[in-house]
N, C-alpha and C positions, 0 to 999 in steps of 0.2 A: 450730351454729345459735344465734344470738342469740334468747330470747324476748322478746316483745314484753309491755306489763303486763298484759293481761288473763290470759296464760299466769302471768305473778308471782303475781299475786292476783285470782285468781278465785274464790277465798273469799270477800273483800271488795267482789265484783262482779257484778253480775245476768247474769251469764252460765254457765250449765250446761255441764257436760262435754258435747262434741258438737258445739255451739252453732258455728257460723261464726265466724272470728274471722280480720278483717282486719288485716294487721299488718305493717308496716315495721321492728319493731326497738327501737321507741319507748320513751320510759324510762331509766332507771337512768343520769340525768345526772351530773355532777360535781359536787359541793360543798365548794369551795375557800376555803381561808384567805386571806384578804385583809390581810395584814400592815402598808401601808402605809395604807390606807381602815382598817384594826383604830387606829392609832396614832392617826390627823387626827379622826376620831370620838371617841377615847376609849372605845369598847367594844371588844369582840370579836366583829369582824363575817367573815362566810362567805357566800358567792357562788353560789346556787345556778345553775346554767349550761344554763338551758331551749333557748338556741341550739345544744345540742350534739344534740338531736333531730332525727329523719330531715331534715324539713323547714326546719329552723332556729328552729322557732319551740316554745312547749309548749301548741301547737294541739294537734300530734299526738297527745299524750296524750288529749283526747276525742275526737278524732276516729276512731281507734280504736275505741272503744267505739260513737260514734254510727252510723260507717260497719257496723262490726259486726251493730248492731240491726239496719239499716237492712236489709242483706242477708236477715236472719233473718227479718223480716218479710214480705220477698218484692220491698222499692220496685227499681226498675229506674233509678230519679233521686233525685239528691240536690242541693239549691239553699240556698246561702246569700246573706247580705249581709256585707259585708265591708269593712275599711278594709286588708285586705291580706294578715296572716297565716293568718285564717279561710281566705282564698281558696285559696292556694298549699297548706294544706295539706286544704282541700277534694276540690280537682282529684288530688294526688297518690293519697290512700288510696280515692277512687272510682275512679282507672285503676286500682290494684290489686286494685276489688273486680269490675271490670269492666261500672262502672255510666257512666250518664249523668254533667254535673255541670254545672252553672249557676252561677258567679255573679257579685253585681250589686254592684259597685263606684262608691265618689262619682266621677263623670267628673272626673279632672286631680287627683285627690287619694288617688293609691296610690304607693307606693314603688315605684322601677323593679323592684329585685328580688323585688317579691311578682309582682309585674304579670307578668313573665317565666315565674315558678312555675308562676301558674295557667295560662298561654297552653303553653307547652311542653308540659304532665302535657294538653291537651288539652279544659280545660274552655272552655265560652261563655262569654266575658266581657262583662258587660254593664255598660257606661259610663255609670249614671244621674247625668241633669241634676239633682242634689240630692244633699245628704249624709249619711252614715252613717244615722241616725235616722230619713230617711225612706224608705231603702233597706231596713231592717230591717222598716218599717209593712208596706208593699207586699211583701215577701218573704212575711211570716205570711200576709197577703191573699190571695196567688197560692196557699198550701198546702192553704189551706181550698175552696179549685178545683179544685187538679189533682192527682194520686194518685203527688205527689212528697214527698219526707222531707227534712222541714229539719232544718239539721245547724248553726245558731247555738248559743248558750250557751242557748236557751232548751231548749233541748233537755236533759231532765235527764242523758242518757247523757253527756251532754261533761261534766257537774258530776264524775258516777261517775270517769270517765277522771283529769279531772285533780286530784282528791283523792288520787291516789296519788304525787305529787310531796310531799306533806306525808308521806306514809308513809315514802317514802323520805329526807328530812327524819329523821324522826325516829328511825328505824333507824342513819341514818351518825355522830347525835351522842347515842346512846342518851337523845335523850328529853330531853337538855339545851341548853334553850333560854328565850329569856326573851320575843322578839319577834319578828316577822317585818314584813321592808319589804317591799310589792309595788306598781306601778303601778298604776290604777285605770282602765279605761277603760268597757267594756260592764259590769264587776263580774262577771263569770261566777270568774275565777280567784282573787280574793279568800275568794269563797262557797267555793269547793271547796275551796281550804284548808284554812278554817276545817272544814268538814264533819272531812274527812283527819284534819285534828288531835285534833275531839270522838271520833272514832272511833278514834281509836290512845290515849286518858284524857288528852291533853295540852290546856292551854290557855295558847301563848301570846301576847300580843301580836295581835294583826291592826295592824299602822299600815299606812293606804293614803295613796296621794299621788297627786294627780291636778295636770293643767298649772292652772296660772291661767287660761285663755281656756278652760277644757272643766273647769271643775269644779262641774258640776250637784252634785255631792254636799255639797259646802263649802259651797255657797250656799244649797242646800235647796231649787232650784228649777232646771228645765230650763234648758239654755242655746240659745236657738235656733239661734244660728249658733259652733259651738264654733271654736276656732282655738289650733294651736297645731305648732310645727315635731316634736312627738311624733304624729305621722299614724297610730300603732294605739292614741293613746287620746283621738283627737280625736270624741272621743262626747259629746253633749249631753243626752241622754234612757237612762242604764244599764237597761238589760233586768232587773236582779240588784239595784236600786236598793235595794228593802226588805230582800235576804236577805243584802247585802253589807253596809249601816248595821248589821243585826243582829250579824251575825258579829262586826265593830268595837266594837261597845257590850257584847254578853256577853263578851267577851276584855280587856277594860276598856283598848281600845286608842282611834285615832280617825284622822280623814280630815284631809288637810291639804294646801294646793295650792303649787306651787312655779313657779318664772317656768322660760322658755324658754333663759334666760341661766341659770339653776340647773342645769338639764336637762345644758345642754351642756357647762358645765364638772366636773360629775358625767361623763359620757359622757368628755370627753380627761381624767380623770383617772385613770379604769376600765384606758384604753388606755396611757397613758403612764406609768404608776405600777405596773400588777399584769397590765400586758399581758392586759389583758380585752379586746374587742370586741364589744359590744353596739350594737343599734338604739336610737337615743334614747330611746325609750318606755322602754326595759329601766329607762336609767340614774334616772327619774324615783324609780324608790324612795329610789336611793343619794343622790340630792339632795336628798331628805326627810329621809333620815337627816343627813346634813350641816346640813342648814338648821333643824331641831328636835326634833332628837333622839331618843330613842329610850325618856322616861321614866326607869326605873332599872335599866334592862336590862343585862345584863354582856357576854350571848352574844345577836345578833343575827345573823338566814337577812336578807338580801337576795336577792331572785327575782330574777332578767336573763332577762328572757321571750324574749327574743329577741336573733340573731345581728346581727352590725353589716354584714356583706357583704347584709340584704335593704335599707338603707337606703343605696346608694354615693356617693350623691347628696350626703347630708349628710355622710357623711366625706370626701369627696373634696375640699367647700366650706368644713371647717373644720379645715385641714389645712395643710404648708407644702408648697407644689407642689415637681415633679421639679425638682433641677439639670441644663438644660444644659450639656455638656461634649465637648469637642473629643476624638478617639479619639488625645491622646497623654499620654503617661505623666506630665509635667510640670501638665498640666490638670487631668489624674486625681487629681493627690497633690493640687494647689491644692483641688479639689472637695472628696475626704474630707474633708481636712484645716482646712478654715475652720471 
């Protein structure tokens, strides 16, 4: 039996012996050497691998916890708003708590592979004519209504959850580290981090990186209509906006935005270099780190929040299609072979 985190660290977690604890498995990702991104950097960078979670994504780590609560409490529903990976890994861990599950998605703006998660695992998926930000207004709206449990970042129990991705962080490099890259979209996973980290004595680094078209934080002011081909950090208004600049500023780190062309050539380099596969979003840290470095850092965590199979769309379009080839052996060698 694989434990799941709150069974890891329930010391570290508002959850008592006893307590209900929903759980998939979640946790104890990989965190790999990146030898070839180590070299083009000029640091010594390591690849934390959040896609290796149940769901693909390192939702699951609060969701765990929030679904958890959520049981303990007694809610029978649990609803979020979502650019995709919230969703899919919403729907999963409420079928396994055997609750209801809602959620509301920007209509025409989710990844096929999240969009499949949530539909499969059985949740309502609901297609708002509007994006991320006003998805999330209307979500808190509906909570203050109806005697359902929302299970976004604003919910501290997700913060609880995935602060133990830094625990485990710092347990695999005893505690030697100088910075950490993450994407930046809602700010929820930034904040937990940093939490993880104050709570295990370490302080290092926070650099966050958001898209150029979706970087309220850089700008200092909401983006109304964000854009950007990174679809889980296409957020214009962070929920985590004060606790995530905090984390960044006491860590004497900072925020910094990268184009869609950075994104992606971060994302086929991950792939084709150190046989990584992430979702765009993931690779947005590692493009930050290529694009401005990392300070005086030696040893740098890059986070890859997520798998690259929930986004097939964008790999499949930035990609060199199948060869046709004829079923004989002459065709065959030609094809390898060119």
């Amino acid at each position: 039996m694989v434990n799941g985190i709150i069974e890891r660290y329930r010391d570290r977690l508002p959850f008592a012996p006893g307590d209900p604890v929903v759980s998939l498995g979640e946790g104890n990702t990989p965190l790999v050497l990146a030898p070839r991104l180590s070299e083009r950097a000029g640091v010594e960078v390591w690849l934390k691998l959040e896609g290796a979670n149940p769901t693909g994504s390192f939702k699951d780590r609060g969701m765990t916890t929030a679904v958890s609560a959520a049981v303990r409490e007694g809610a029978t529903a649990v609803v979020c708003a979502s650019t995709g990976n919230t969703a899919a890994s919403a729907a999963a861990y409420a079928a396994r708590a055997g609750l209801r599950c809602a959620v509301v998605v920007p209509e025409g703006n989710i990844a096929m592979g999240k969009l499949a998660q949530a539909l499969v695992h059985g949740a309502r998926v609901i297609a708002l004519k509007a994006n991320f930000d006003a998805a999330l207004t209307l979500v808190r709206e509906l909570v203050e209504r109806q005697p359902i449990s929302l299970v976004n970042s604003v919910n501290d129990f997700r913060l609880q959850g995935q602060k133990t991705a830094a625990f485990e962080v710092v347990e695999a490099l005893a505690g030697e580290l100088d910075a950490v890259c993450l994407p930046v979209g809602n700010a929820g996973n930034i904040t937990a981090y940093w939490l993880g980290f104050t709570e295990s004595g370490r302080r290092p680094r926070m650099l966050g990186f958001q898209a150029e078209g979706a970087a309220p934080l850089v700008r200092g002011a909401p983006v109304e209509h964000p854009t950007t081909i990174a679809s889980a950090i296409r957020i214009g208004n962070p929920a985590r906006w004060e606790e995530a600049m905090d984390a960044m500023r006491s860590s004497g780190g900072t925020v910094a935005a990268v184009s869609d062309g950075q994104i992606l050539e971060a994302y086929r380099f991950l792939a084709g270099a150190e046989g990584i596969f992430c979702e765009p979003a993931s690779a947005a840290g590692v493009a930050g780190l290529l694009a401005h470095g990392a300070q005086d850092a030696r040893r740098v965590v890059c986070v890859l929040t997520g798998h690259g199979l929930k986004d097939p769309e964008i790999a499949v379009g930035n990609a060199a299609g199948a060869i046709s080839c004829e079923p004989e052996l002459s065709a065959l060698e030609r094809a390898v072979l060119q």
